[in-house]
KEVEX-151380 format. One record per atom (N, C-alpha, C, CB): atom name; residue in three letters; x, y, z. Coordinates in steps of 0.02 Angstrom, whole numbers. Glycine has a CB too. Layout:
> CA,Ala,X,Y,Z
...
//
This chain:
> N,Unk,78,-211,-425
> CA,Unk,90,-206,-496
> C,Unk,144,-152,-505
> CB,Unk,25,-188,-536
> N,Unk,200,-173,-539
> CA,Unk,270,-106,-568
> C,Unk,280,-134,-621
> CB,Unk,357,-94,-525
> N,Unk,303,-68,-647
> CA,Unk,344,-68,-721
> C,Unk,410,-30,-698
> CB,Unk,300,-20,-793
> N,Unk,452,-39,-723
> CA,Unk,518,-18,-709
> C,Unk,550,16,-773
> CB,Unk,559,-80,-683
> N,Unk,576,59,-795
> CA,Unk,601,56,-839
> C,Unk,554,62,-924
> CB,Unk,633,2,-818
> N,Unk,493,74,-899
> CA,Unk,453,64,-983
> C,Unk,423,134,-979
> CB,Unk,379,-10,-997
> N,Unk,442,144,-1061
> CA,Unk,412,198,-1091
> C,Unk,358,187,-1133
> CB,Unk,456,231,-1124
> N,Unk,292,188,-1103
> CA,Unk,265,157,-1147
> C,Unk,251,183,-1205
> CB,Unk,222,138,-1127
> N,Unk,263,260,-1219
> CA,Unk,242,288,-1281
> C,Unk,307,295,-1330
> CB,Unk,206,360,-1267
> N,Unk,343,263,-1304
> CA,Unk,391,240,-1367
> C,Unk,403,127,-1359
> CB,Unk,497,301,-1347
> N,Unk,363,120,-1345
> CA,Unk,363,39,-1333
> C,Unk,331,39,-1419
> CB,Unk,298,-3,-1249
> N,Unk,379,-8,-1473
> CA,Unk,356,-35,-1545
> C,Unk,305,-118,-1511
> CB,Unk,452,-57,-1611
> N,Unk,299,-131,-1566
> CA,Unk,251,-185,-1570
> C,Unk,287,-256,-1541
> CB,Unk,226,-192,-1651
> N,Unk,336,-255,-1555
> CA,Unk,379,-306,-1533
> C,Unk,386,-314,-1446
> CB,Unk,449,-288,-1567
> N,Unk,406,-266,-1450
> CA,Unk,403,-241,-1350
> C,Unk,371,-238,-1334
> CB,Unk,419,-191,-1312
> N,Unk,297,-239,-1330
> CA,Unk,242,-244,-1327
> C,Unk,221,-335,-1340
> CB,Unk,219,-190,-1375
> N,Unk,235,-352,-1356
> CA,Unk,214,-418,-1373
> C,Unk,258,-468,-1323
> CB,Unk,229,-430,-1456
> N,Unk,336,-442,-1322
> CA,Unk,387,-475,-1283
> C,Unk,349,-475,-1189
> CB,Unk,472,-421,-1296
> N,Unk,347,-410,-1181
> CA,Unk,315,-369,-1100
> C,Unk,236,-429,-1097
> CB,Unk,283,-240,-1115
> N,Unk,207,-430,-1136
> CA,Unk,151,-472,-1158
> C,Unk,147,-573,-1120
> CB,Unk,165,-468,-1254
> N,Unk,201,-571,-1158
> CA,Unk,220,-632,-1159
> C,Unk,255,-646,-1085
> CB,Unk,264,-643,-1220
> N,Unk,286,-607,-1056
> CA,Unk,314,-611,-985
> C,Unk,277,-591,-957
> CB,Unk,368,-585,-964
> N,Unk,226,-559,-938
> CA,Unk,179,-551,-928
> C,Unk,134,-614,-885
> CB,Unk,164,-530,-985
> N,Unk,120,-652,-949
> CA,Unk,99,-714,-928
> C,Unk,127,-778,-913
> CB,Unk,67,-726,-960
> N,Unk,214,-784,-937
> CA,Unk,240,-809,-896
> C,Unk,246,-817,-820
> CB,Unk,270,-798,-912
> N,Unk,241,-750,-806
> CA,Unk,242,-728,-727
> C,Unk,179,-747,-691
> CB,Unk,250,-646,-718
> N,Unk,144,-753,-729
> CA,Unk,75,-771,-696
> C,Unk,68,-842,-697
> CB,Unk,14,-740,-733
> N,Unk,88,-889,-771
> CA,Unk,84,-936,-745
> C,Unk,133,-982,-701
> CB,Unk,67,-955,-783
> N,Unk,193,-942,-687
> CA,Unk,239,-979,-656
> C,Unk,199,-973,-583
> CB,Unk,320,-949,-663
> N,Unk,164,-920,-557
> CA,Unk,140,-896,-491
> C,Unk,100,-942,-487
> CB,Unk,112,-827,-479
> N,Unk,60,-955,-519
> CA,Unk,-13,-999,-517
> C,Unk,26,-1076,-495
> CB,Unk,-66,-1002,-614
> N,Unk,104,-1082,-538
> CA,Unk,107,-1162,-515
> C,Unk,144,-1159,-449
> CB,Unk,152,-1216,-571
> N,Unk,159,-1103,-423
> CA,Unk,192,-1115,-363
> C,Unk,129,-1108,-305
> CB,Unk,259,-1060,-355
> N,Unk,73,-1095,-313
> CA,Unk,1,-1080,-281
> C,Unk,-6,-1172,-288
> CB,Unk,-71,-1012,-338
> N,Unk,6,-1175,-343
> CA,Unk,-47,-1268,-341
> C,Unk,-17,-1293,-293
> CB,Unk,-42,-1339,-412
> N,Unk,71,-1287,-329
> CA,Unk,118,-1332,-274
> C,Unk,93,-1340,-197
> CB,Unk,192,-1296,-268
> N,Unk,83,-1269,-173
> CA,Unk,74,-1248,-115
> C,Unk,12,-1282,-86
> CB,Unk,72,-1180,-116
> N,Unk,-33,-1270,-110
> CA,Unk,-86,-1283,-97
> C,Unk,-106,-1393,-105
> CB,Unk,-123,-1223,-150
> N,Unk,-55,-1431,-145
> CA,Unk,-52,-1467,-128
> C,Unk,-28,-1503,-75
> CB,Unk,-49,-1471,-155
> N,Unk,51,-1461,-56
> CA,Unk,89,-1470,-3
> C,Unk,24,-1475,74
> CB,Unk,150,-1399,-6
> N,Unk,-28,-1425,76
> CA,Unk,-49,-1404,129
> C,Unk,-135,-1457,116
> CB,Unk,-43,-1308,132
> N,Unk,-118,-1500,74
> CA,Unk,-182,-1529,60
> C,Unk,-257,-1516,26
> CB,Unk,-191,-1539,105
> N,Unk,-255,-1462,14
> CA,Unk,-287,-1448,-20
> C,Unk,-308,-1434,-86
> CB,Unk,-289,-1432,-2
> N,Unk,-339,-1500,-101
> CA,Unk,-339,-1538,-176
> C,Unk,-378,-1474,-224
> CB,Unk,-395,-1629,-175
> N,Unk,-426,-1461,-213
> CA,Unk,-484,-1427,-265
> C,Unk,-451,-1346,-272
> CB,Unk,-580,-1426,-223
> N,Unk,-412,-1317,-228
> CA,Unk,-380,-1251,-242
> C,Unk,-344,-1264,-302
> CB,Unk,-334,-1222,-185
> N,Unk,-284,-1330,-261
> CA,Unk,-231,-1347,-305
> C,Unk,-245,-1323,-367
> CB,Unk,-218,-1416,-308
> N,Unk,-298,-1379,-397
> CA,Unk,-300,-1402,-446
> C,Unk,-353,-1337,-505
> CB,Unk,-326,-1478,-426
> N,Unk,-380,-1284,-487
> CA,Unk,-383,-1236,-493
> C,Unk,-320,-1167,-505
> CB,Unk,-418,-1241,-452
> N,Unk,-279,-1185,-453
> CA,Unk,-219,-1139,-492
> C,Unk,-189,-1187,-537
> CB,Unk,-155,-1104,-440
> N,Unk,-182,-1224,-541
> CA,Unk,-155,-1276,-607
> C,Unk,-194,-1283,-662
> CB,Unk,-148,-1349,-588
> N,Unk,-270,-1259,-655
> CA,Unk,-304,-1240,-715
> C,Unk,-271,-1168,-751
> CB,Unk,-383,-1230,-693
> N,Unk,-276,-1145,-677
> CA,Unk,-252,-1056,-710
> C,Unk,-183,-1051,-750
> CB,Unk,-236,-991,-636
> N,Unk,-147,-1113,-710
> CA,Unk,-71,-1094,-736
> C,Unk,-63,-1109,-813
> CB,Unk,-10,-1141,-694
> N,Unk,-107,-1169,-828
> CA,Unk,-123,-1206,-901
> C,Unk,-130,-1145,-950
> CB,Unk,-200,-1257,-902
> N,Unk,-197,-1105,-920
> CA,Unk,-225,-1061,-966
> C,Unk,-171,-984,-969
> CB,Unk,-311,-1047,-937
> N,Unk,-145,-968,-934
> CA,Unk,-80,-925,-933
> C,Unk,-42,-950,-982
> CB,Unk,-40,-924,-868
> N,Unk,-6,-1007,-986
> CA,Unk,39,-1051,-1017
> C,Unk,20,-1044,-1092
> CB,Unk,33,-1125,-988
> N,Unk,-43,-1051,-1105
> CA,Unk,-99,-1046,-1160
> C,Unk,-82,-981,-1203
> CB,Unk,-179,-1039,-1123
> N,Unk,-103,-938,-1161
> CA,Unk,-117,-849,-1181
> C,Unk,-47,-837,-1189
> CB,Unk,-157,-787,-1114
> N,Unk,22,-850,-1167
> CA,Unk,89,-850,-1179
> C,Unk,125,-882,-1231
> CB,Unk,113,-869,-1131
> N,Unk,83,-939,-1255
> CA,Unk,100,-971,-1321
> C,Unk,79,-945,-1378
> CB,Unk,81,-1031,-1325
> N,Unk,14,-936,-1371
> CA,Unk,-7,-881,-1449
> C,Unk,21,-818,-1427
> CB,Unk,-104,-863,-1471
> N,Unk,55,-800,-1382
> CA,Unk,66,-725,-1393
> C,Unk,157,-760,-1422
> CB,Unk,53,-656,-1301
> N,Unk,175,-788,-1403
> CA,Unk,249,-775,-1422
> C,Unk,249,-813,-1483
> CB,Unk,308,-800,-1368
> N,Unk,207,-846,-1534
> CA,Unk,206,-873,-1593
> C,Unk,172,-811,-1640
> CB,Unk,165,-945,-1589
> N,Unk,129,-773,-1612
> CA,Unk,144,-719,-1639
> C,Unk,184,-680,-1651
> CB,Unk,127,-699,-1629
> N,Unk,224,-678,-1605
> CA,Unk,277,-617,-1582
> C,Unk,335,-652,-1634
> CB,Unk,302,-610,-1479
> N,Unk,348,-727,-1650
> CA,Unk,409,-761,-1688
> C,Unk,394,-748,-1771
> CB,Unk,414,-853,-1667
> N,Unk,321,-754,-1770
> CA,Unk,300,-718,-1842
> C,Unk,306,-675,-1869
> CB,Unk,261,-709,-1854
> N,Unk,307,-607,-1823
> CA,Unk,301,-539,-1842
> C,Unk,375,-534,-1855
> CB,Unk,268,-487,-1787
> N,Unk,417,-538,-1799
> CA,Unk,479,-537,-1772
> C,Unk,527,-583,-1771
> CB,Unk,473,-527,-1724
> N,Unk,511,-645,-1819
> CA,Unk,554,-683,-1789
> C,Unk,587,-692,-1717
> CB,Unk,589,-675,-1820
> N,Unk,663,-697,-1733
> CA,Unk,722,-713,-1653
> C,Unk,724,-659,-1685
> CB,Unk,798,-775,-1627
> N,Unk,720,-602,-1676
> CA,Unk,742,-533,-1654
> C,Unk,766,-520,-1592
> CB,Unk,695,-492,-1659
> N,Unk,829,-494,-1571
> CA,Unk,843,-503,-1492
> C,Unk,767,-435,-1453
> CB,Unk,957,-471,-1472
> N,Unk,771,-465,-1385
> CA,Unk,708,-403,-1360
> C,Unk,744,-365,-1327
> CB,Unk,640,-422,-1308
> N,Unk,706,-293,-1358
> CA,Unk,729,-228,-1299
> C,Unk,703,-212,-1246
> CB,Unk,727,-168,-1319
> N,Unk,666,-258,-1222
> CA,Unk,615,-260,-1157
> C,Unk,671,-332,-1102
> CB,Unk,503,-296,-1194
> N,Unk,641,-331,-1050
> CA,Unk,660,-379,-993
> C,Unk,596,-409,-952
> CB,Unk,708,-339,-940
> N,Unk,592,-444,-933
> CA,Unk,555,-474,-863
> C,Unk,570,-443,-795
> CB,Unk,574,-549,-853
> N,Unk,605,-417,-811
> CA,Unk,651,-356,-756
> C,Unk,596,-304,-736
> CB,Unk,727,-303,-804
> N,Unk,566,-283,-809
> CA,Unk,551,-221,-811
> C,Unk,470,-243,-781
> CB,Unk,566,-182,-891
> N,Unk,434,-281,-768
> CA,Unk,379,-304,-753
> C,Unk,379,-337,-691
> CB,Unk,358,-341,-800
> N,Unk,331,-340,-647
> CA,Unk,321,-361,-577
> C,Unk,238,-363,-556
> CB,Unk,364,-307,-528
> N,Unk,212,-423,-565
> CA,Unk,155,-420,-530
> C,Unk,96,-400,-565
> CB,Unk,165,-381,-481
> N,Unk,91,-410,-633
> CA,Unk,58,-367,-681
> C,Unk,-7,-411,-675
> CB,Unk,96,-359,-760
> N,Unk,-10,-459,-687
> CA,Unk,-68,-526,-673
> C,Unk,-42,-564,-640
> CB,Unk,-95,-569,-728
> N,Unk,9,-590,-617
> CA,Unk,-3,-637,-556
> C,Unk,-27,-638,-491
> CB,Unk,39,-656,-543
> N,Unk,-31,-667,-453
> CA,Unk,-70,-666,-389
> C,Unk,-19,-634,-354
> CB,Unk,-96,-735,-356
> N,Unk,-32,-608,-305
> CA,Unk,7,-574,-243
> C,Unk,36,-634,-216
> CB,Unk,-42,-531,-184
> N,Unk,100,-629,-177
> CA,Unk,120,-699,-114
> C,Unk,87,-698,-75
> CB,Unk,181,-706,-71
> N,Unk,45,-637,-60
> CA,Unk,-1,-662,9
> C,Unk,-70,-664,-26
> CB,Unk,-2,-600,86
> N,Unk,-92,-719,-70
> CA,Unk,-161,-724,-76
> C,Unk,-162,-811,-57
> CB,Unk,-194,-695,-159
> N,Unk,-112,-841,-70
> CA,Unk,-115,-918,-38
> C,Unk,-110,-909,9
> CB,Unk,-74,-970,-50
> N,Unk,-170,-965,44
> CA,Unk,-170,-983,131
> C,Unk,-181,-1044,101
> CB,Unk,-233,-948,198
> N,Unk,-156,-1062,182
> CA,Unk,-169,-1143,182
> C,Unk,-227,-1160,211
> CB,Unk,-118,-1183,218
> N,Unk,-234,-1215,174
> CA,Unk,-322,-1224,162
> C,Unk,-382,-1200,130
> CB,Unk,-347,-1219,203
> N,Unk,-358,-1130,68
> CA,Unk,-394,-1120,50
> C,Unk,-481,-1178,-3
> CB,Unk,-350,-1079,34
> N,Unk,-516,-1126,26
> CA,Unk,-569,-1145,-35
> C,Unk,-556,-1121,-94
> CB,Unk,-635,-1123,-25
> N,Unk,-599,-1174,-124
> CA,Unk,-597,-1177,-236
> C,Unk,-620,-1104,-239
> CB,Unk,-677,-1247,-298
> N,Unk,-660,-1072,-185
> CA,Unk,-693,-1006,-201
> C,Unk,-641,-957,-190
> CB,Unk,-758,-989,-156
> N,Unk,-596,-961,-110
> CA,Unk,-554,-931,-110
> C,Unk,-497,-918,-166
> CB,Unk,-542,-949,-67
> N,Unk,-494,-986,-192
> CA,Unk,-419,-982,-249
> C,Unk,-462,-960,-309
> CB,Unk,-365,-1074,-269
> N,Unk,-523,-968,-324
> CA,Unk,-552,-910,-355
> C,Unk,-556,-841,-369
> CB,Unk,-582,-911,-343
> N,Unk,-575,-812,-302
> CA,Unk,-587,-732,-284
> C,Unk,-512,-725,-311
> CB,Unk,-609,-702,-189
> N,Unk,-459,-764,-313
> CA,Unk,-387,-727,-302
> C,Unk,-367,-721,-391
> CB,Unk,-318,-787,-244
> N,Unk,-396,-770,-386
> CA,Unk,-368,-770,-478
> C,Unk,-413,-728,-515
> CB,Unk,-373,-853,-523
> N,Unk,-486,-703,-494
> CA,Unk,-508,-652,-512
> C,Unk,-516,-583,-510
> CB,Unk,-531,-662,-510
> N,Unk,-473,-578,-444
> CA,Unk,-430,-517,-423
> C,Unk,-386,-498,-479
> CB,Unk,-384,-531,-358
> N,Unk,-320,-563,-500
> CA,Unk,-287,-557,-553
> C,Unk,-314,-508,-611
> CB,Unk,-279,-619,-573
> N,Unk,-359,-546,-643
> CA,Unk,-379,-528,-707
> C,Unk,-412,-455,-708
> CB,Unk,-427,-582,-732
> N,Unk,-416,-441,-658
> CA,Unk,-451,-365,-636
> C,Unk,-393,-325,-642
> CB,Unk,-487,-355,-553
> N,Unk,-328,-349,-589
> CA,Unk,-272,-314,-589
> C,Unk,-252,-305,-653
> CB,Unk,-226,-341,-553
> N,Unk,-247,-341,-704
> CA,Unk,-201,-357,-795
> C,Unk,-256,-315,-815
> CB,Unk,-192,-459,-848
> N,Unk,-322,-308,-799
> CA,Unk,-338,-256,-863
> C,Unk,-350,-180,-838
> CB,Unk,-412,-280,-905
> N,Unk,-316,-162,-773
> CA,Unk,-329,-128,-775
> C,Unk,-249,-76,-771
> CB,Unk,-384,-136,-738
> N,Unk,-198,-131,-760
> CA,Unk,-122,-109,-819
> C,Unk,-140,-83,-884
> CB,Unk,-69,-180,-845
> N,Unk,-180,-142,-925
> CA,Unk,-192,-117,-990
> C,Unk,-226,-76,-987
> CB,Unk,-212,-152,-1033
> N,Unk,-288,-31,-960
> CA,Unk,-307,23,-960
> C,Unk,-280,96,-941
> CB,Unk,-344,10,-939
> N,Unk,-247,93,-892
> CA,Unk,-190,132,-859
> C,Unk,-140,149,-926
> CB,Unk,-149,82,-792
> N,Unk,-98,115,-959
> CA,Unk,-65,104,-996
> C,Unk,-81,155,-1071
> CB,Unk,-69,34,-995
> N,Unk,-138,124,-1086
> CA,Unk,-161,159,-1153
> C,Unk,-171,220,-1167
> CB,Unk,-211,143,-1172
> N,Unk,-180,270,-1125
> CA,Unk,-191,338,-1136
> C,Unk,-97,360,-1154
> CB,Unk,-237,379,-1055
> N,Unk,-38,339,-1140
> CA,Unk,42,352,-1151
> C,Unk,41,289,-1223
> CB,Unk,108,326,-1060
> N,Unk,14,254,-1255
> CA,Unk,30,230,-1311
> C,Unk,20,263,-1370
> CB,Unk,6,182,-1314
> N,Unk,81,292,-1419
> CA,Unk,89,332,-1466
> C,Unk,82,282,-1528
> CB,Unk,155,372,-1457
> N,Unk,117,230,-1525
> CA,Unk,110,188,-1576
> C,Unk,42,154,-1615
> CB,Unk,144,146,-1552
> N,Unk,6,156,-1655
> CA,Unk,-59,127,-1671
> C,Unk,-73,53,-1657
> CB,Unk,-69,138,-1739
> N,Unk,-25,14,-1687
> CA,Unk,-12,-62,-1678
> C,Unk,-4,-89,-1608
> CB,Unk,49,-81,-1714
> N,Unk,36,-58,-1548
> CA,Unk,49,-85,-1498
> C,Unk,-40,-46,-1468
> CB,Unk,137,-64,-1464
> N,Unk,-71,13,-1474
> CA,Unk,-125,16,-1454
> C,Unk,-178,-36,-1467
> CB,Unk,-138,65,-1470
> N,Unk,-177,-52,-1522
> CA,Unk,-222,-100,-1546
> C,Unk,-219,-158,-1506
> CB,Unk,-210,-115,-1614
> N,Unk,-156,-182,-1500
> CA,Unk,-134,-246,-1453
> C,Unk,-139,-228,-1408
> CB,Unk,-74,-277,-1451
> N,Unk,-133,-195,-1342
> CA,Unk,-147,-186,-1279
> C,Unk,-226,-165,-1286
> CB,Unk,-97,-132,-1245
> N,Unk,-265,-155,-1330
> CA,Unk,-344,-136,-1327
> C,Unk,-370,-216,-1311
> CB,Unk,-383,-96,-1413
> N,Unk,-333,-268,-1369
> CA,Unk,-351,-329,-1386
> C,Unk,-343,-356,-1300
> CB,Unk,-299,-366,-1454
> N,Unk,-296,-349,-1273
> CA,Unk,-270,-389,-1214
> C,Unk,-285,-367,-1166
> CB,Unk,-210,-399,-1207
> N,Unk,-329,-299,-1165
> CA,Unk,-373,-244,-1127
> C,Unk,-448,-292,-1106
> CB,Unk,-392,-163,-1189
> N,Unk,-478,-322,-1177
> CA,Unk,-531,-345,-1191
> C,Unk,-537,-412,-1146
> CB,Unk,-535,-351,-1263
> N,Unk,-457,-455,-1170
> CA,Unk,-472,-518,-1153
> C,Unk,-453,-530,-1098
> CB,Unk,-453,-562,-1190
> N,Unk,-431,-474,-1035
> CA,Unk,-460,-482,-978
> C,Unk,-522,-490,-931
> CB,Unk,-444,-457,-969
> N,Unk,-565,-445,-977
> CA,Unk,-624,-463,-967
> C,Unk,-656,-518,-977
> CB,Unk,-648,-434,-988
> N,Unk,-620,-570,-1044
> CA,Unk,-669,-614,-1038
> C,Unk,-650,-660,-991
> CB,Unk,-686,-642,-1095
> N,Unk,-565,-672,-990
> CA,Unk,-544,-691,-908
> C,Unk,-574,-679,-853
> CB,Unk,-492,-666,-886
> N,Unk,-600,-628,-841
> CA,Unk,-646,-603,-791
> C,Unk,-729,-657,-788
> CB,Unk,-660,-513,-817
> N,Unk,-740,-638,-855
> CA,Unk,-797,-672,-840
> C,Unk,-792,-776,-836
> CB,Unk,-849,-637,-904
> N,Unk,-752,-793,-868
> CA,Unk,-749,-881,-859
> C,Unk,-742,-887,-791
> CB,Unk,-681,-926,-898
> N,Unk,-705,-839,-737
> CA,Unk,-692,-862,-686
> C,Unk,-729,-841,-640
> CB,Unk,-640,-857,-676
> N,Unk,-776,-784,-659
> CA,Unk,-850,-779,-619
> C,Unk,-886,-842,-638
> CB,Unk,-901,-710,-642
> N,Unk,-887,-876,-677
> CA,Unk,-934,-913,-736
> C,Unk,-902,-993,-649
> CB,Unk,-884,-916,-875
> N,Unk,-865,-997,-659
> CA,Unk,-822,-1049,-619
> C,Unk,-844,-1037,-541
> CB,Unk,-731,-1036,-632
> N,Unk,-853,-971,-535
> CA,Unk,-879,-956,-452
> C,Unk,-946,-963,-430
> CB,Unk,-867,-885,-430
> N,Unk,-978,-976,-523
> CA,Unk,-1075,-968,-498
> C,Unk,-1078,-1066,-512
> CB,Unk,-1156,-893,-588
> N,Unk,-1035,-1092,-536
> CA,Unk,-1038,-1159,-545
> C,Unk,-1056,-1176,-425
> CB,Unk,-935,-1193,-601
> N,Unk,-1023,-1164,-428
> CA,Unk,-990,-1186,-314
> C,Unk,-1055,-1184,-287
> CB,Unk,-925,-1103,-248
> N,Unk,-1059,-1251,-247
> CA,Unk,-1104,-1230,-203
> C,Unk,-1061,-1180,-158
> CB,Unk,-1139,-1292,-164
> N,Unk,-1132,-1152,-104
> CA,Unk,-1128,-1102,-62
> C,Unk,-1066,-1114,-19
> CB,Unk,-1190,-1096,-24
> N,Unk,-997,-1078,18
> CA,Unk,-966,-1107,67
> C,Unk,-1003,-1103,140
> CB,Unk,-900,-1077,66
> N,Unk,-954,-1141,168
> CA,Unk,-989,-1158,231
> C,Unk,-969,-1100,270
> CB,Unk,-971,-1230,265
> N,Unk,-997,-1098,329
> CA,Unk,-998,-1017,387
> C,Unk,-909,-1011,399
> CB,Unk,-1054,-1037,499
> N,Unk,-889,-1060,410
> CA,Unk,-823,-1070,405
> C,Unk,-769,-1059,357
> CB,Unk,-820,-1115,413
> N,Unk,-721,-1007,389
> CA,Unk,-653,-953,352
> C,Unk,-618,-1004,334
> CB,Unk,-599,-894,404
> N,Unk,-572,-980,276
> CA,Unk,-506,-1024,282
> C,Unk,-435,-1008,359
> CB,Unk,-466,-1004,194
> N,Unk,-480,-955,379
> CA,Unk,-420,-957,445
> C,Unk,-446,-997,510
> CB,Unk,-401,-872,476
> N,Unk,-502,-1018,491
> CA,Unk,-535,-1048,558
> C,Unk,-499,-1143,556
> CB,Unk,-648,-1041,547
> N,Unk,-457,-1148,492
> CA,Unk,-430,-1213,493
> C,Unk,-330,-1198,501
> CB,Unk,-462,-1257,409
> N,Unk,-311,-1140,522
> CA,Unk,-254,-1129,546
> C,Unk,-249,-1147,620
> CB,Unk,-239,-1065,533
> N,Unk,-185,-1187,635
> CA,Unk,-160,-1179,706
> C,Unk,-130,-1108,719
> CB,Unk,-105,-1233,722
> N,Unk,-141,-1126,807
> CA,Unk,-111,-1062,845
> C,Unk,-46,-1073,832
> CB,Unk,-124,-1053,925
> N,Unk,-7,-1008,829
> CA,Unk,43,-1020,839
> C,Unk,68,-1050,908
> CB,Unk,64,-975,822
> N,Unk,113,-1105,912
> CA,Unk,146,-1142,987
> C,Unk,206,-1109,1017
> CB,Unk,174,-1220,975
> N,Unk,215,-1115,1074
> CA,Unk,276,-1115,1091
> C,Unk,333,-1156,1080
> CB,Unk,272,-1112,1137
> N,Unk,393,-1147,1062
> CA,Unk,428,-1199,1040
> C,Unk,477,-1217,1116
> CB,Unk,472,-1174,963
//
């Protein structure tokens, strides 16, 4: 997780909403390059699990930037995607090939742990009342992210004794 460049105790409501919104862009673009992946390598039920996640990212990025066109209209932004890295998306090294629905689970619930705990980190440098309020709000609804996707992990039967590395080849000689 980086921020580059942000002040957060002079970040207005707008910049806050913009950082928001890329935010979850970034996450859901990550999630569709996880499905991709994970289809490439056959494995249907991960896939189709980060392609849930990427939906619901996609989701949380649409009401935030129809908010953000309300408040703000096309106001140009004083923020970047630049300035953000890794805030909720998955790490590159949490896809393996072959993961389990549980594995592509644990990872996307790693996520939502990581995003709220930016937004907690964050809030003690917010001067502004309004952008506090909004990072409290988006503080919260990590948690409930947190919990649908525990909610999704108590749905699974048990996995079997068997890793997702126990279905990797050795590396060969070429």
């Amino acid at each position: 997780m980086t921020t580059k460049g942000l002040d957060f105790s002079r970040l207005s409501l707008q910049d806050a909403l913009d950082l928001a919104v890329f935010i979850e862009e970034e996450a859901k673009e990550r999630y569709e390059e996880f499905a991709h992946q994970m289809e490439t390598h056959r494995t249907p039920e991960a896939a189709r699990f980060f392609g849930y996640m990427a939906e619901n990212e996609a989701k949380h990025g649409s009401e935030l930037s129809a908010r953000r066109i309300q408040l703000f209209g096309n106001a140009p932004s004083n923020v970047s995607r630049a300035m953000i890295f890794d805030i909720e998306a998955p790490d590159y090294d949490e896809a393996r090939a072959f993961m389990s629905p549980r594995s592509a689970m644990q990872a996307a619930l790693s996520c939502e742990v990581k995003a709220h705990g930016f937004f907690v980190a964050a809030l003690p440098f917010i001067q502004n009342a309004d952008v506090k309020a909004l990072f409290e709000e988006l503080r919260d609804e990590e948690v409930e992210h947190q919990d649908l996707v525990k909610a999704e992990i108590a749905k699974l039967p048990p996995d079997s004794s068997l890793s997702d590395e126990d279905f990797v080849d050795e590396p060969a000689a070429q």
